[in-house]
C-alpha positions as CSV (number, residue, x, y, z in Angstrom):
1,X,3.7,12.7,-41.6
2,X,1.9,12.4,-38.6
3,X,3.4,13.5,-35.1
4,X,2.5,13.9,-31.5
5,X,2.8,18.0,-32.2
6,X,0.3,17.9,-34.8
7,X,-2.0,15.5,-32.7
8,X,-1.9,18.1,-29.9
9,X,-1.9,21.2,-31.8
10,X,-5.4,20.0,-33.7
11,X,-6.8,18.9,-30.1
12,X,-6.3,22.4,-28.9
13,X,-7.6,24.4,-31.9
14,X,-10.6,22.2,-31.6
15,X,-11.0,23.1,-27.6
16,X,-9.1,20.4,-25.7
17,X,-7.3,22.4,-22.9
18,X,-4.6,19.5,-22.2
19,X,-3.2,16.4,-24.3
20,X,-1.2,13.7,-23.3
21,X,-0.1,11.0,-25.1
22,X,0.8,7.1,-23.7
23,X,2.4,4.3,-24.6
24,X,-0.9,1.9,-24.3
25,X,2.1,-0.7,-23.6
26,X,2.2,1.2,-20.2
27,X,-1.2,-0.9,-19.2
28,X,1.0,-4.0,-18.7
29,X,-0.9,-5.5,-16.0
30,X,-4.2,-3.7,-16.0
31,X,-6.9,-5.6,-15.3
32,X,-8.2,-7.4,-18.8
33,X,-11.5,-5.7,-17.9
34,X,-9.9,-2.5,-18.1
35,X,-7.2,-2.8,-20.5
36,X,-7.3,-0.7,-23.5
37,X,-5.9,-2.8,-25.7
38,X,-8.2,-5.7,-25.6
39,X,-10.5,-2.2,-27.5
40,X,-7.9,-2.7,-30.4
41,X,-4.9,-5.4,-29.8
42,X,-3.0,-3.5,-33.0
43,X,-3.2,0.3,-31.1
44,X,-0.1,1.5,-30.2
45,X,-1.0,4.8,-28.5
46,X,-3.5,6.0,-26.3
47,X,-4.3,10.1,-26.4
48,X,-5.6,12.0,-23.7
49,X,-7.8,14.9,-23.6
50,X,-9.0,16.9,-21.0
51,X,-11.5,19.9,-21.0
52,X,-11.3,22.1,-17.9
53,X,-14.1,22.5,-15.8
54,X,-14.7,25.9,-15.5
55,X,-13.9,28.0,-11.7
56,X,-17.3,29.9,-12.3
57,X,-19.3,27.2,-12.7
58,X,-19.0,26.1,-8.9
59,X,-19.5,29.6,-7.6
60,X,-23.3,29.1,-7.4
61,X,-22.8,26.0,-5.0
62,X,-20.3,27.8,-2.9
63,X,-22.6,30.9,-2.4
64,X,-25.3,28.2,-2.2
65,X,-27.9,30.1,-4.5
66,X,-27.4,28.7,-7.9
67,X,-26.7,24.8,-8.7
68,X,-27.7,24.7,-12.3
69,X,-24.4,26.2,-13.6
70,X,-21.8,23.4,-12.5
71,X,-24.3,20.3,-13.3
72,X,-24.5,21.6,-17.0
73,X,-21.9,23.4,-17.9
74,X,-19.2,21.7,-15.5
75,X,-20.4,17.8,-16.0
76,X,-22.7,17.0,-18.6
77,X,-22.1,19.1,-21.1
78,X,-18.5,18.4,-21.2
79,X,-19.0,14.9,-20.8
80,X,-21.5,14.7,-23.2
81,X,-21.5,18.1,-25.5
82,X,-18.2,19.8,-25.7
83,X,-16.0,16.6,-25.7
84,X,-17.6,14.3,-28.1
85,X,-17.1,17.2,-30.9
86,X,-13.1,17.1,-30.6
87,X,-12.8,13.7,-30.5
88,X,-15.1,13.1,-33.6
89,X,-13.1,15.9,-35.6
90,X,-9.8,14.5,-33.8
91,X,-10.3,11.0,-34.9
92,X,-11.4,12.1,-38.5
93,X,-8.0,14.4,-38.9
94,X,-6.2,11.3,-37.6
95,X,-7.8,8.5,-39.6
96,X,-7.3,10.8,-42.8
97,X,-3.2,10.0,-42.6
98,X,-4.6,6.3,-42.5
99,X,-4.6,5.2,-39.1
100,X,-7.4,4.0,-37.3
101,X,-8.8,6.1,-34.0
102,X,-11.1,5.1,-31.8
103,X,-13.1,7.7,-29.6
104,X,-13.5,6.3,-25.7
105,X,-16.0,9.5,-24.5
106,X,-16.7,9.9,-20.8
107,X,-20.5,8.0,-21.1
108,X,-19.7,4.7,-19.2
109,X,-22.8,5.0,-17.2
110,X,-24.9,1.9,-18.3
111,X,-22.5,0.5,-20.7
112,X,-19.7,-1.0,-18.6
113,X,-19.7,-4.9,-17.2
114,X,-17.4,-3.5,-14.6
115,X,-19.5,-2.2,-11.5
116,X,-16.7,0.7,-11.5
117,X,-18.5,2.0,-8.5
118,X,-17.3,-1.4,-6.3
119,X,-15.0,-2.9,-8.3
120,X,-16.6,-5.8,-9.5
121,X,-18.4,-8.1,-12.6
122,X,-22.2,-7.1,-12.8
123,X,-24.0,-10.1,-12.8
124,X,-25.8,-11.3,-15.4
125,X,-24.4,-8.3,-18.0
126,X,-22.9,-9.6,-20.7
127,X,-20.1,-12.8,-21.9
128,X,-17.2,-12.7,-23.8
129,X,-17.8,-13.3,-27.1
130,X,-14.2,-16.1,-27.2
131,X,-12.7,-17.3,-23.4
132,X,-9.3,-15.1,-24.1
133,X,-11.4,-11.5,-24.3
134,X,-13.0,-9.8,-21.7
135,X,-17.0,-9.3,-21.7
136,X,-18.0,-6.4,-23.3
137,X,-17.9,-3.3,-22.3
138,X,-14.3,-2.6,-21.2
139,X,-14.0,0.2,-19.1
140,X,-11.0,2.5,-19.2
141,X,-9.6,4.7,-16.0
142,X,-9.9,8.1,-17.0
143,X,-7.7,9.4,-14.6
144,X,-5.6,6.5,-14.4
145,X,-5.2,6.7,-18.2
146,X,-4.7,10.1,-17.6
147,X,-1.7,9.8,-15.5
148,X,-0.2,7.2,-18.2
149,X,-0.5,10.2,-20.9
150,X,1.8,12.5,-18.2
151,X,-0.8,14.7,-17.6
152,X,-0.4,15.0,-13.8
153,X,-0.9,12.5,-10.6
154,X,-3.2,11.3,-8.4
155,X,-4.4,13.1,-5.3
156,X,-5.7,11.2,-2.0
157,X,-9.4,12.3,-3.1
158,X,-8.7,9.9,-6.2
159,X,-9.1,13.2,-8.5
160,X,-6.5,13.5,-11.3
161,X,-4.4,16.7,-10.3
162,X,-2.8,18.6,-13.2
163,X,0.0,21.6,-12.7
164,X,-2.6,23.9,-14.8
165,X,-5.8,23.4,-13.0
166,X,-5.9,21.1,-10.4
167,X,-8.8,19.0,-10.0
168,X,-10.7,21.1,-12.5
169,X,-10.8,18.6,-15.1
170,X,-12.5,16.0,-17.7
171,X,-11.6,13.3,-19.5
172,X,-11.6,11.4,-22.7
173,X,-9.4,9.4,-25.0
174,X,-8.6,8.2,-28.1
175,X,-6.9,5.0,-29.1
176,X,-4.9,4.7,-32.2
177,X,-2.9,2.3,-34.4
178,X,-0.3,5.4,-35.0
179,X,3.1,5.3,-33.4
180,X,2.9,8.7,-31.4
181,X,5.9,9.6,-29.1
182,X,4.1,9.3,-26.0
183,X,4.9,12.0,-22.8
184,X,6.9,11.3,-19.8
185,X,4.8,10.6,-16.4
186,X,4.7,13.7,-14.5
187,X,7.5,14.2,-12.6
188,X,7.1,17.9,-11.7
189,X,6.1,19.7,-8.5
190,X,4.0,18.0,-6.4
191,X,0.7,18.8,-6.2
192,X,-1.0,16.7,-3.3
193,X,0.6,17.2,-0.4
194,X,-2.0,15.2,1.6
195,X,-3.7,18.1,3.1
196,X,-6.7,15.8,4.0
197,X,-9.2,18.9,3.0
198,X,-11.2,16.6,0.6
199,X,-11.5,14.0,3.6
200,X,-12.8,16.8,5.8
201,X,-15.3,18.9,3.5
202,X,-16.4,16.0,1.9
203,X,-20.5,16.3,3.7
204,X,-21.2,12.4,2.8
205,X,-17.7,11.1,4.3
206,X,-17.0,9.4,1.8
207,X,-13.2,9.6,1.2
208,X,-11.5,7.6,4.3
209,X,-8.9,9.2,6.3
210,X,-7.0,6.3,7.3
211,X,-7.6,3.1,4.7
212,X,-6.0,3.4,1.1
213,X,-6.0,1.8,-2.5
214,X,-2.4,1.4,-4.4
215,X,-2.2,-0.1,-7.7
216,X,1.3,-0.2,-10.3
217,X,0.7,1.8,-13.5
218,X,3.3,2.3,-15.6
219,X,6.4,1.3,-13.3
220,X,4.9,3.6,-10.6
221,X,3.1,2.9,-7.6
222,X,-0.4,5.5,-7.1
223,X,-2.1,5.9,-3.8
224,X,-5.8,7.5,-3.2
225,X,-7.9,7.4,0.0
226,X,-10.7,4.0,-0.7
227,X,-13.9,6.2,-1.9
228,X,-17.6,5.5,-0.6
229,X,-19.1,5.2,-4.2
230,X,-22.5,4.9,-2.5
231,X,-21.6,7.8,0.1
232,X,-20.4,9.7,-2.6
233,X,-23.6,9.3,-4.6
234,X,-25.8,10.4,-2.5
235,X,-23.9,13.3,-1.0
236,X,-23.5,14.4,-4.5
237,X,-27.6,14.2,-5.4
238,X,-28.5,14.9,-1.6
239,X,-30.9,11.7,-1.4
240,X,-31.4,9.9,1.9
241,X,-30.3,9.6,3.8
242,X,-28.0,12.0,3.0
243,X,-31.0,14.5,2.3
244,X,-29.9,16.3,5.0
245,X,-27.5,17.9,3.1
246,X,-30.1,18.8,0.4
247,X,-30.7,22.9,0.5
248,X,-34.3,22.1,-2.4
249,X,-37.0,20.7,-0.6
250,X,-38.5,19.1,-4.1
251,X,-36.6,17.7,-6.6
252,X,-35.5,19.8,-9.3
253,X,-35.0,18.0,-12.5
254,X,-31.3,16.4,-13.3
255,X,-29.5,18.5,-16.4
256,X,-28.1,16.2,-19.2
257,X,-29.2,13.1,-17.7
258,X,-26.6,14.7,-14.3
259,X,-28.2,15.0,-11.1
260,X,-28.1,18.1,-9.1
261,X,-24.6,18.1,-7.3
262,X,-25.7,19.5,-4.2
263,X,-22.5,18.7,-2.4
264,X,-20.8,20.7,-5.1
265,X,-17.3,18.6,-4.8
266,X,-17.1,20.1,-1.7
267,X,-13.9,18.6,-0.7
268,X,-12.5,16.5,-3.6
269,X,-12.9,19.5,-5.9
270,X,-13.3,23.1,-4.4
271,X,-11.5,22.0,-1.3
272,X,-8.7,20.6,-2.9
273,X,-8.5,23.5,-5.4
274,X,-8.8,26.4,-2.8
275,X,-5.9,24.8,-1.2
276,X,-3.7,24.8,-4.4
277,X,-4.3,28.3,-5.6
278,X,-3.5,28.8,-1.6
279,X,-0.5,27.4,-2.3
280,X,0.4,28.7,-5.5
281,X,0.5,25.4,-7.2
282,X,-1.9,25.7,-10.2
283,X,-0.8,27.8,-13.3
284,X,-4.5,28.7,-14.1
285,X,-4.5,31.9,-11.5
286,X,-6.9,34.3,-10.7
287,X,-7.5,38.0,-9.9
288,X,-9.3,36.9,-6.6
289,X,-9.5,34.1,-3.9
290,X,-12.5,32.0,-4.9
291,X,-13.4,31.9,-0.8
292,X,-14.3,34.9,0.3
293,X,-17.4,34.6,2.2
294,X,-18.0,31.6,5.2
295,X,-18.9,28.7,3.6
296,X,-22.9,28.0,4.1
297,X,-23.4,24.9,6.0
298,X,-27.0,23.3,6.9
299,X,-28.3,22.9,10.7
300,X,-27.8,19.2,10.5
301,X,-24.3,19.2,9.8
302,X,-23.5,20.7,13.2
């Protein structure tokens, strides 16, 4: 018989470092574009996997001498390497007791007709194929979902925090016809105290201080600072005019299709997560601060 402990256990001993499991009936009210279960209308459970990204990989950026590390091995190969192998094993060991899984991998860069970045319908993407489905593609809140599956909450920088890493973290899911018992929404320690490090380390501004977004998932109300998509995306390549912020005077080539992440997640990720080991609030610890030195800054942020 299949169970959620058998789900999990397999995710684990093929490399996922968390699993949650929801209800996908706790998307009432999601947006159709965004609503699982338009994917499959017979699923009954959506699982959550996340891969940590690892603390090592952003010591390059914060020494500011070696940016290769966290655009491969913290971004695209676990969005697009690591991942993808559980949940092709995952959804094989699942669909061998006879229920159907779905893999959802973290590659919705062209596919979506949700502009995820703003919000809104692309124009001219793609039509429903009857008037009661949404176009295709739908696009799934990772974090969101991931918040469903009780894997943590939402912090002000819109990151998904979890008790074992903080913002170190990827996602993907799988949604399945079998009747898992899903997990209870985190309800343990919090984690975001609204600090408001990740509004001020972020170089492109791009989180606001003072305007919000709240939505209702599952019975619960989420608040995250409203993001600058296009801030945010040029802060994280270091294009203009945000170039400024750009330590290469070229362009060195992107690594797994990801661009170069010269910001580093300077506030939304290593900000945030400074401030929780500070704080003694992630279970993944560490022999040594990961801030030792000043952090480098460019001329023209002065």
């Amino acid at each position: 018989m299949l169970n959620s402990k058998k789900v999990k256990e397999v995710a684990k001993k093929l490399g996922a470092d968390l699993v949650g499991i929801a209800d996908v009936n706790r998307f009432e009210g999601a947006p159709k574009q965004m609503d699982p279960r338009y994917i499959n209308p017979d699923a009954k459970t959506l699982i959550v996997l996340a891969l940590r990204i690892p603390r090592g990989s952003l010591r390059g950026i914060e020494e500011g001498t070696y940016f290769l590390s966290y655009s491969s091995q913290g971004y695209g190969s676990i969005n697009l390497i690591y991942m993808p192998f559980i949940l092709y094993h995952l959804t094989r060991f699942i669909e061998d007791y006879g229920y159907e899984a779905t893999p959802i991998p973290n590659d919705y860069y062209n596919w979506p007709a949700i502009d995820y970045g703003k919000g809104k319908i692309k124009e001219n993407w793609s039509k429903s194929v009857s008037p009661e489905k949404p176009m295709p593609d739908i696009f799934i809140h990772f974090r969101i979902a991931a918040f469903c599956a009780g894997l943590g909450e939402i912090g002000y920088s819109k990151l998904l925090l979890t008790p074992e890493f903080g913002p170190r973290q990827r996602f993907a899911c799988i949604l399945t016809t079998a009747p898992l018992e899903p997990d209870p929404i985190y309800e343990g320690p919090k984690l975001c105290d609204r600090c408001m490090l990740c509004v001020k380390e972020c170089s492109a501004g791009a989180i606001s201080p003072k305007e919000t977004v709240k939505v209702n998932v599952a019975g619960r109300e989420i608040e995250w600072g409203k993001l600058d998509v296009d801030a945010c995306s040029k802060g994280f390549q270091g294009k203009e005019p945000y170039k400024r912020y750009n330590p290469f005077i070229g362009e060195p080539s992107p690594v797994i299709i990801y661009s170069r992440a010269i910001e580093g997640a300077r506030g939304c990720i290593r900000a945030c997560m400074i401030h929780l080991e500070k704080e003694g609030k992630i279970k993944n610890k560490f022999k040594e601060p990961f801030r030792k030195r000043k952090a480098w800054h460019i001329e023209w942020e002065k």
